[in-house]
C-alpha positions in Angstrom: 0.0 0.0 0.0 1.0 3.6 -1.1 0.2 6.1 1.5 0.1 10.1 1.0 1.1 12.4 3.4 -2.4 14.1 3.0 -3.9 10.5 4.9 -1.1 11.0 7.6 -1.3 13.2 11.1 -1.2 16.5 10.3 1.8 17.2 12.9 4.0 15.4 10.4 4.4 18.1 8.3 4.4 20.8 10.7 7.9 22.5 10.2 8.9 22.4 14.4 9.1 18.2 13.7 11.8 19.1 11.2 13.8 21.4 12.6 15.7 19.4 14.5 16.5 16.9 12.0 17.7 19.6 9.5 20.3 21.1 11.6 21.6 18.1 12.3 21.9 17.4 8.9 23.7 20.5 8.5 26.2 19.5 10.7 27.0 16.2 8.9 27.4 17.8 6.0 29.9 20.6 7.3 31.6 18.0 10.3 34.3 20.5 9.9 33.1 23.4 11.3 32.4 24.8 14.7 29.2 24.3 16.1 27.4 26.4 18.3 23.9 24.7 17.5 24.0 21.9 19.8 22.6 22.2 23.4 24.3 19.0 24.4 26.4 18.5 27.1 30.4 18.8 27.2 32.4 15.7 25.9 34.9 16.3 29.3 31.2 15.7 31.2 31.0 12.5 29.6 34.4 10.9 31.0 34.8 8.3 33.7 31.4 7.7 34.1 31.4 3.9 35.5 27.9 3.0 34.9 29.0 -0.7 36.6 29.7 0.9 39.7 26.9 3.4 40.0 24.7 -0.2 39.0 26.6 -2.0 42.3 25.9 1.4 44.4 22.6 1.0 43.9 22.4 -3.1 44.1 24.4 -2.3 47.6 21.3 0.4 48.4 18.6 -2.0 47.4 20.1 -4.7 49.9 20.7 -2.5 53.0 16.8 -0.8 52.4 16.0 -4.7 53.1 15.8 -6.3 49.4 18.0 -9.6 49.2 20.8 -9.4 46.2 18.3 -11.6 44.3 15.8 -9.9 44.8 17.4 -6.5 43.6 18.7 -7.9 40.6 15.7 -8.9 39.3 14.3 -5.6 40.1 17.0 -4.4 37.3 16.1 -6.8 34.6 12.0 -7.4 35.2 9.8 -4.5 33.7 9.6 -2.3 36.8 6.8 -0.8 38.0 5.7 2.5 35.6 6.0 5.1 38.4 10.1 4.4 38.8 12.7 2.3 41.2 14.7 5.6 42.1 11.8 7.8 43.4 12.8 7.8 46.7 16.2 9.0 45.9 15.5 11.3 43.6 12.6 12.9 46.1 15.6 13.2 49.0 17.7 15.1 46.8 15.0 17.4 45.4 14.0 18.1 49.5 17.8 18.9 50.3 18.9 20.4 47.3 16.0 22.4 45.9 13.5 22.5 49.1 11.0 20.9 47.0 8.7 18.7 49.6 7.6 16.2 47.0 7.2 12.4 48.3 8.1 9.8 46.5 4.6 8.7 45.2 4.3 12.2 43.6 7.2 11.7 41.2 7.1 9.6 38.1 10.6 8.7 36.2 9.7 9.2 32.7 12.2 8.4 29.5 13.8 12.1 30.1 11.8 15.4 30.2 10.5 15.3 26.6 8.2 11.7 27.8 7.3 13.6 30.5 6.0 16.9 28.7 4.2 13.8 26.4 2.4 12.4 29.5 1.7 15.7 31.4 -0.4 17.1 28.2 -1.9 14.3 27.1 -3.4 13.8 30.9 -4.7 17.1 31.3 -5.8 18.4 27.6 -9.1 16.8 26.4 -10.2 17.2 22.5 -11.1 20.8 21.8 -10.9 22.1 25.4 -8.7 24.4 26.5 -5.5 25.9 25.3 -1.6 25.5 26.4 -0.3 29.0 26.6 3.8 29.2 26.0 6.4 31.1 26.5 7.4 32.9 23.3 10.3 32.0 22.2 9.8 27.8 23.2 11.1 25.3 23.2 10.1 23.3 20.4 9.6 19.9 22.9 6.8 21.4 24.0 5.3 22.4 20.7 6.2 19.4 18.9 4.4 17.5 21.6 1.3 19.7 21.3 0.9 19.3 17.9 1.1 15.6 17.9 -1.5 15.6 20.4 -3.5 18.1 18.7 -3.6 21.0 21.2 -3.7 24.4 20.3 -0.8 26.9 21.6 -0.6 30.5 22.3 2.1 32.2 22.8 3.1 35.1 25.5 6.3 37.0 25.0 9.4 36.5 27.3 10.9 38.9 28.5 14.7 39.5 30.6 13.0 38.8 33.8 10.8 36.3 32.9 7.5 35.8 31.3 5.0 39.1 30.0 2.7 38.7 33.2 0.7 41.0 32.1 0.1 40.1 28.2 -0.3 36.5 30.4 -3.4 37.8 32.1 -4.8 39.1 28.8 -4.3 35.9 26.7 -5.9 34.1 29.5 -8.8 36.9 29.9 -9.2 36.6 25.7 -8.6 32.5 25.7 -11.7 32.6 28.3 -13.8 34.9 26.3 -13.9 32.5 23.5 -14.9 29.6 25.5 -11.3 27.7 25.6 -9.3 28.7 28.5 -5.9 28.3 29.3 -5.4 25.0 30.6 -1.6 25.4 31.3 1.6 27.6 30.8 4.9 26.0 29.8 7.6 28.1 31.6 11.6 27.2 31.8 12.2 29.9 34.4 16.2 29.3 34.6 18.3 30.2 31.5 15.1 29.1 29.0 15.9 27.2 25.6 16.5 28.9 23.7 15.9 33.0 25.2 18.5 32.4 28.3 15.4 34.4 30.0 15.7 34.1 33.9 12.7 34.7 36.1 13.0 37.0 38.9 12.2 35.7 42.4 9.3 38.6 42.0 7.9 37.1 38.6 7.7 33.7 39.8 5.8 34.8 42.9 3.5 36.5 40.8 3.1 34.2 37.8 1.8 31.5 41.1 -0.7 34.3 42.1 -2.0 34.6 38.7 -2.2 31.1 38.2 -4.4 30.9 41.5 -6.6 33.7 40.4 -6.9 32.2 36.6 -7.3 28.6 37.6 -4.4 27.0 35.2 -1.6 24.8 35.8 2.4 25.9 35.3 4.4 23.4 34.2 7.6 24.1 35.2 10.8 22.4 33.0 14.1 22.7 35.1 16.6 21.7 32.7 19.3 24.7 33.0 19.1 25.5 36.8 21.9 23.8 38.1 24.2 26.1 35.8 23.4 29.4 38.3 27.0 30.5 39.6 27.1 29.5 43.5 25.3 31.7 45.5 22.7 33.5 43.0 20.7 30.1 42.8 16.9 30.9 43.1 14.1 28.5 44.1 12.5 26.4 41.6 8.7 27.5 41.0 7.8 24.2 42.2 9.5 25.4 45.8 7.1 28.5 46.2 3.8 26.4 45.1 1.6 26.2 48.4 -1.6 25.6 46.1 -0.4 22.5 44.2 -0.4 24.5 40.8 3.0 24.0 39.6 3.9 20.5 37.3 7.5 20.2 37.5 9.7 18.2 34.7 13.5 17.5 36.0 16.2 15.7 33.9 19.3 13.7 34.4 20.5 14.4 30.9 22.9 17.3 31.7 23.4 17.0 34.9 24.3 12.9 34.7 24.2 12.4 31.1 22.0 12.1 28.3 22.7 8.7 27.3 20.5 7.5 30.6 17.6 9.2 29.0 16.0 9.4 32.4 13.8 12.5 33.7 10.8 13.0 36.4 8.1 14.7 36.6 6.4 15.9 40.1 2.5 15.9 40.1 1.2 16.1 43.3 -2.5 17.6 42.5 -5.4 15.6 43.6 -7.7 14.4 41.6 -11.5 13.9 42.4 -13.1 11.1 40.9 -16.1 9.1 42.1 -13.7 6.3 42.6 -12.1 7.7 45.4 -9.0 10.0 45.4 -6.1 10.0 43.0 -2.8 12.3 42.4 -1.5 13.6 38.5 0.8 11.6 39.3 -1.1 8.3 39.0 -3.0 9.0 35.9 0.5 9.6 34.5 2.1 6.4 35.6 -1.0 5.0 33.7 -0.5 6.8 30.6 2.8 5.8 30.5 1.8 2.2 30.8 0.5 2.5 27.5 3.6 4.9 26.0 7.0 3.0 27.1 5.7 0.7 30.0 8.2 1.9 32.3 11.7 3.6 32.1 15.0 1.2 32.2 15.9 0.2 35.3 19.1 -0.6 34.6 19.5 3.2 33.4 17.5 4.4 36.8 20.1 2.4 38.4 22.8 3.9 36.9 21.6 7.5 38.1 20.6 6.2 41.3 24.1 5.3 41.8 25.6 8.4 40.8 23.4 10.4 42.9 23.9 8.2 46.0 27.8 8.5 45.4 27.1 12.3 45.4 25.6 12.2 49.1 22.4 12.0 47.5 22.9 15.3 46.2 21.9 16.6 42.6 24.1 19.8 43.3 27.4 17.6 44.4 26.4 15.4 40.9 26.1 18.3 38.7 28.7 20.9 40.6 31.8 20.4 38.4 29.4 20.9 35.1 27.9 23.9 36.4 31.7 25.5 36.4 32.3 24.0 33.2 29.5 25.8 31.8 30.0 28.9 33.5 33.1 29.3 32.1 31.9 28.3 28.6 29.4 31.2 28.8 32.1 33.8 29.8 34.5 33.0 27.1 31.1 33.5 24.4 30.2 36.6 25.8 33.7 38.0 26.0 34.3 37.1 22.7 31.5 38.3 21.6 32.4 41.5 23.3 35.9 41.7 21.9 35.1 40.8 18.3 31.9 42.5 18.1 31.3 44.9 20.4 34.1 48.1 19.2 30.8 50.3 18.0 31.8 49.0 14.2 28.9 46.6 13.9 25.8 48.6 14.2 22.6 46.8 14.5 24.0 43.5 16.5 23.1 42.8 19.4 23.4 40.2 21.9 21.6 39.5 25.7 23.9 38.7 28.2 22.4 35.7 30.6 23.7 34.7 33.7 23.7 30.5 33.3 22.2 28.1 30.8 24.2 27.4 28.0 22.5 30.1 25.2 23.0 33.6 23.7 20.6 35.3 21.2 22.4 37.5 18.9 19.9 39.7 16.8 20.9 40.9 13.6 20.1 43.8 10.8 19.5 40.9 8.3 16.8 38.3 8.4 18.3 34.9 9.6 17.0 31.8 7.9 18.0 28.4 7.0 19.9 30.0 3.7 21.7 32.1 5.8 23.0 29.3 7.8 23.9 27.8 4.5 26.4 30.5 3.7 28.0 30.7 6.9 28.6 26.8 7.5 29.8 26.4 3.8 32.0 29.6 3.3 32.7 30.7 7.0 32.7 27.5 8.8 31.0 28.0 11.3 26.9 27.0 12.5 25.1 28.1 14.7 20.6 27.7 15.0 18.0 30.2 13.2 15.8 31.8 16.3 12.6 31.5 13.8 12.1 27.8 14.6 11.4 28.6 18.1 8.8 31.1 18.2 4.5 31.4 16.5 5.0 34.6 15.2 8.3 36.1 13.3 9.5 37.7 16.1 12.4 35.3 15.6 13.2 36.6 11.9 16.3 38.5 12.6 17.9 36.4 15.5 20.2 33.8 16.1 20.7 31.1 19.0 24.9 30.5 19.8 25.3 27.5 22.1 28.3 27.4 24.0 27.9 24.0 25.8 29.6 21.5 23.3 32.7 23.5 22.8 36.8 24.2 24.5 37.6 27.9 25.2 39.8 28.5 22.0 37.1 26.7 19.9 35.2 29.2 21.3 37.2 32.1 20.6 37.6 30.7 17.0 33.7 30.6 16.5 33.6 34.1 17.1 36.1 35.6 15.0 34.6 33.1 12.1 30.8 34.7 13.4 32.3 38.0 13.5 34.0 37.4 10.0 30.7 36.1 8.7 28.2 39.0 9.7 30.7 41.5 8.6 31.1 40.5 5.1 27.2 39.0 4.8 25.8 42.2 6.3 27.5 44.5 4.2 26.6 42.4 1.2 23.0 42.4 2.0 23.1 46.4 3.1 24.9 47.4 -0.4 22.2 45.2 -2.3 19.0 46.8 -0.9 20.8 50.0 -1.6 21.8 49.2 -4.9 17.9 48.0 -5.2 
């Protein structure tokens, strides 16, 4: 049987499924140049991991908590129960680390955040009810997601200090007007993909207050915390939630590594039900039943072991990354400051985020996936269009550098290639709409 793409789900050919696949197909085709696209971890973060060991930490936990070796061995290679093996761990270290009071039968390990986003949506968003409100720029997780489960999406701009509250409270005044309210808000509030936006202790205390007042959940994606210099750390959203309104999604991808592909969401809301009373978290573990059964144990064991041989701790586990990345961002922003910055390159401009492992350069010219073209084939260097992330074109004449994946002088090489490349193309572009 021939099928056509007109019989398929309309989310196939939405252009946020693709955008991931074409930059990486970019980069295979230019292997030679440097990369600022990727928002993976560092290489040197990848080194002496001993997943054996972390494996026999845990086996060693399993048997002092009162298992026998047998028995925790076949807890590793059985199916598991969907909810996790590590929840209890990973519910310490959120409690010590992050002040998040979530027990363990809250917290669901998923196949890293992105299962998780799939889980928490399709739980909470019937057909044709309700609308998931975004932060504009988004990740496009979140999006892809939504469109495969054929939500509708609104965005709300992002600001410096976090999301526009107030153009919030009129999207959800206008969403409610025409009968399909705002359901829930996806919000990164640390070092967002890709904005860098942080939230101010202020904004998240007032995004909680609206979401009281408007009656929608946040759901609250904590990938880029940890990468807050020590000392200027602020509490996660889910931390300041006394009313239960906040869905949080953790991963062990850049904190552990990504390889695990193991993540957690916390969903402590009640649910009422003439059957008696439930959590979120339930009905998730029961949609993921149907979706991957459970997450590996062997790979929860493997980050249960590392987080055990860390004190528990997700800060001691992911404290010698957080410098890494630190000093990754520096470097891109003082070369970016060197190279660029002199007063001779009108019209570029660049934010200047405290963590996270992004920088948003805007630019004079609109930035597409030609543009990328010419300065992978005839600079050498890549970096990721800003369009692809955001509903409207407010993304038409920015750019997203990564600095995660790269070494100080690659770094410093990347810019003077950038800064090589925007000269010349700039000036090209300026002297043919002139000319025009």
């Amino acid at each position: 049987m021939r099928l056509h793409s007109s019989s398929l789900h309309g989310s196939l050919r939405d252009p946020v499924l693709g955008s991931i696949g074409f930059l990486n197909e970019v980069m295979s085709r230019y292997p030679e140049a440097i990369s600022f696209a990727p928002g993976a971890p560092h290489p040197d973060t990848l080194e002496n991991i001993d997943t054996e060991g972390y494996v026999g930490r845990f086996i060693d936990y399993l048997v002092q908590t009162g298992r026998s070796q047998e028995q925790a061995r076949r807890l590793l290679l059985e199916y598991g129960p969907s909810r996790g093996i590590i929840n209890g761990i990973v519910a310490d270290a959120l409690r010590r680390d992050h002040g998040i009071d979530a027990p363990a039968n809250t917290i669901v390990m998923t196949v890293g955040a992105q299962e998780a986003m799939l889980l928490v949506l399709r739980a909470l968003f019937r057909p044709a009810e309700g609308v998931l409100a975004v932060a504009n720029p988004c990740f496009v997780g979140i999006v892809g997601v939504a469109r495969l489960l054929d939500i509708d999406v609104i965005p709300v701009d992002e600001t410096d200090i976090g999301i526009d509250l107030d153009g919030l409270e009129r999207t959800c005044r206008s969403a409610r007007d025409d009968g399909r309210p705002v359901r829930a808000l996806y919000v990164a509030p640390d070092f967002s993909n890709p904005g860098a936006a942080r939230m101010s202790l202020g904004c998240r205390r007032r995004l909680l207050d609206l979401a009281e007042r408007e009656g929608f959940l946040v759901i609250e994606d904590n990938a880029y915390g940890f990468t807050a210099a020590a000392g200027a750390e602020l509490p996660p959203l889910k931390a300041l939630d006394t009313a239960r309104n906040v869905v949080h999604i953790g991963t062990f991808a850049k904190v552990a590594f990504p390889g695990a592909r193991v993540g957690y969401v916390i969903a402590d809301q009640p649910i009422d039900s003439s059957g008696g009373g439930t959590l979120l978290a339930d009905e998730l573990a029961a949609v993921k039943s149907v979706v991957t059964v459970n997450t590996s144990p062997l790979c929860q064991a493997v980050i249960g072991g590392m987080l055990l041989e860390h004190g528990g701790s997700m800060i001691e586990l992911s404290r010698r990354k957080s410098e890494l990345y630190q000093r990754n961002l520096t470097c891109l922003v003082d070369a970016l400051d060197r190279h660029l910055g002199d007063g001779a390159h009108p019209g570029i401009r660049w934010n200047r985020p405290s963590g996270g492992f992004f920088v948003r350069v805007r630019l004079p010219i609109p930035v597409d996936t030609a543009l990328l073209e010419v300065s992978a084939a005839k600079y050498g260097v890549l970096w990721t269009p800003m369009r692809q992330f955001y509903l409207d074109q407010a993304g038409d004449h920015q750019l997203r550098l990564s600095c995660s994946y790269l070494d100080p002088e690659r770094i410093e090489e990347g810019v003077r290639r950038l800064t090589a490349f925007l000269s010349e193309e700039i000036e090209c572009r300026s002297d043919s709409g002139n000319s025009g």
